[in-house]
Backbone as ProteinMPNN parsed JSONL, in Angstrom:
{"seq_chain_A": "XXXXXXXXXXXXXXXXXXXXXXXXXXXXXXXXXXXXXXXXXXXXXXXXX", "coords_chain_A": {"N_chain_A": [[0.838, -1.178, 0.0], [0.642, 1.964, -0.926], [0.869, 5.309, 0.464], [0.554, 8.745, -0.1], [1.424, 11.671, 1.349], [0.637, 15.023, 1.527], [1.923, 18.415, 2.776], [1.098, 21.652, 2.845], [0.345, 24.348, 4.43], [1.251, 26.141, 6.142], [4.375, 28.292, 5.9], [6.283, 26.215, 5.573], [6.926, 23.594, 3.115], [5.734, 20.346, 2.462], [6.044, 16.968, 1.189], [5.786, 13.378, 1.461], [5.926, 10.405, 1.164], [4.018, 7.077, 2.132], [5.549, 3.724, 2.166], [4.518, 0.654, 1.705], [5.344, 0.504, 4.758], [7.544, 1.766, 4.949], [9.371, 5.151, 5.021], [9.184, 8.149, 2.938], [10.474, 11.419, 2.401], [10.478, 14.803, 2.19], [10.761, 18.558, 2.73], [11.022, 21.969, 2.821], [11.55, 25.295, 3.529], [9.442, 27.216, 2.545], [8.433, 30.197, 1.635], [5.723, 31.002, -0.303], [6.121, 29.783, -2.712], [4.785, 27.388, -3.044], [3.755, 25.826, -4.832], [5.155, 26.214, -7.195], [7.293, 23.501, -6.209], [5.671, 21.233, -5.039], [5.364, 19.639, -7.179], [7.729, 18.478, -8.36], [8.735, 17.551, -5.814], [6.892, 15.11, -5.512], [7.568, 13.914, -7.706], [10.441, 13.433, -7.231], [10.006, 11.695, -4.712], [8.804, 9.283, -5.384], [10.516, 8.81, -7.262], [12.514, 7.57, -5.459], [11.196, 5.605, -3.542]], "CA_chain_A": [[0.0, 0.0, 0.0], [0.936, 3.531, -0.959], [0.309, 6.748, 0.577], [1.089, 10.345, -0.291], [0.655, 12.816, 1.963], [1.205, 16.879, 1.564], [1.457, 20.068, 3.775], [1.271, 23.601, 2.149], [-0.468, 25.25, 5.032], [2.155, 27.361, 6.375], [5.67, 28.686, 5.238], [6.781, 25.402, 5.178], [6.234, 22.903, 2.208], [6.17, 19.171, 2.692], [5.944, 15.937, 0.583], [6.145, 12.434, 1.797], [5.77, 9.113, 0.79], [4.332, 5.613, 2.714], [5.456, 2.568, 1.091], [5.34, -0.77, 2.831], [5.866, 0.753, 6.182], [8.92, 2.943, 5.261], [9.085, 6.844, 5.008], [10.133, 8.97, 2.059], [10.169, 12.611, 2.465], [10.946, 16.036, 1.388], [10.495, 19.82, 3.393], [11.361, 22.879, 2.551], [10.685, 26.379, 3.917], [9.903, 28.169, 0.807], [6.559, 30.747, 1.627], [4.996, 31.634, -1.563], [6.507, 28.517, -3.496], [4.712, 25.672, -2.785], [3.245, 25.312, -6.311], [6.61, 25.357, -7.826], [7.964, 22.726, -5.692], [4.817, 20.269, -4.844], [5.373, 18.219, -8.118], [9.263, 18.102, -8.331], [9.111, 16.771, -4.747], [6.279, 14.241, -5.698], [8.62, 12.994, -8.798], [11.631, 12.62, -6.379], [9.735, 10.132, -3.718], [8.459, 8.232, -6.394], [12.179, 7.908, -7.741], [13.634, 7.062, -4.401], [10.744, 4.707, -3.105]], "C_chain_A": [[0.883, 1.241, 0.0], [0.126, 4.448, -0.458], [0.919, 8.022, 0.693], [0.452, 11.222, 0.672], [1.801, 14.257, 1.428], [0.76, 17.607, 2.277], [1.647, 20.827, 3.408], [0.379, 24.649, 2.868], [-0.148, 26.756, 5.279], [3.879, 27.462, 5.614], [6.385, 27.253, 4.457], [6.282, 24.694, 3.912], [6.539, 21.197, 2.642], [5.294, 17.83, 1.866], [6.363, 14.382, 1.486], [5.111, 11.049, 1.217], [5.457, 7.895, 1.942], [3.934, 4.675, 2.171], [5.68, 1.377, 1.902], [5.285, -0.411, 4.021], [7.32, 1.571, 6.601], [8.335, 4.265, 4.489], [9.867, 7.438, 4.279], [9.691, 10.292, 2.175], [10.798, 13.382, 2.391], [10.6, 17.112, 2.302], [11.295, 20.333, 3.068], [10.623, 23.953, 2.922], [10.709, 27.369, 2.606], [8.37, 29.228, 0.927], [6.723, 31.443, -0.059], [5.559, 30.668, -3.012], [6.303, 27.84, -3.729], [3.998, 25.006, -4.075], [4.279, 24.987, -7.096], [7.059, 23.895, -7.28], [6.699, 21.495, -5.051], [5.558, 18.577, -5.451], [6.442, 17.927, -7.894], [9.606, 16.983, -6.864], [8.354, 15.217, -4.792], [7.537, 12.817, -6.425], [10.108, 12.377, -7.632], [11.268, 11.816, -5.393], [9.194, 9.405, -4.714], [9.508, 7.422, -7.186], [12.694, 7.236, -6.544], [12.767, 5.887, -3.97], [11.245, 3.133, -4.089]], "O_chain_A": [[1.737, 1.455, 0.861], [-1.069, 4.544, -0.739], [1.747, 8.288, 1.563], [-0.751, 11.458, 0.786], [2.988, 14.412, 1.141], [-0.43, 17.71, 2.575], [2.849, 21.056, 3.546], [-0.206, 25.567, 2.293], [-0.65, 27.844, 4.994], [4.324, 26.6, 4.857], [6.836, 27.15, 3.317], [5.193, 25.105, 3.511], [7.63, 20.922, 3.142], [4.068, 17.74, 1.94], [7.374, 14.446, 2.185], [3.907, 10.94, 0.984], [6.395, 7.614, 2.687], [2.811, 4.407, 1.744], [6.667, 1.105, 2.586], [5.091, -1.446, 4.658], [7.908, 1.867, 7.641], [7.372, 4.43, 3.739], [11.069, 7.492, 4.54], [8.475, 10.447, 2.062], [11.988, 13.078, 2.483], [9.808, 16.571, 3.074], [12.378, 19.782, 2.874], [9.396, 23.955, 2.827], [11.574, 27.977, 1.977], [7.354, 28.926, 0.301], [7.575, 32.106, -0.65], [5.321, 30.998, -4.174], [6.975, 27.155, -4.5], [3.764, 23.803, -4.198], [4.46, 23.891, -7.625], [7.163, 23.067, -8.185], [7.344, 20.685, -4.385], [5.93, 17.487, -5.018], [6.518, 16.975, -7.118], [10.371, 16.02, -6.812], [8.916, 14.243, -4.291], [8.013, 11.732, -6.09], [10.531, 11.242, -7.412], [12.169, 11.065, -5.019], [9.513, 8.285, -4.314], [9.575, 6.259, -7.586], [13.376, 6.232, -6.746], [13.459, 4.869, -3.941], [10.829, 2.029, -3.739]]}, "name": "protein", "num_of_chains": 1, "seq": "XXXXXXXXXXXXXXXXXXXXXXXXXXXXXXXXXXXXXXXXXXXXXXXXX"}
């Protein structure tokens, strides 16, 4: 089972991955960015899982 979760509430941005029972993930404080940087972070847990 896969699950994606995302946070773009506040300043911060955050991507993560659960695969199996292990944890792939991404953060960055980027305010006013988090549209740039959503997908790119998506594509890189999807490469690393």
């Amino acid at each position: 089972m896969n699950i994606l979760f995302l946070d773009s509430a506040t300043e911060a941005c955050t991507a993560g991955l659960w695969q199996n029972g292990e944890i792939f993930s991404h953060f960055e404080i980027a305010p006013r960015a988090h549209t740039k940087l959503l997908l790119p972070m998506v594509e890189l847990l999807l490469l690393e899982a």
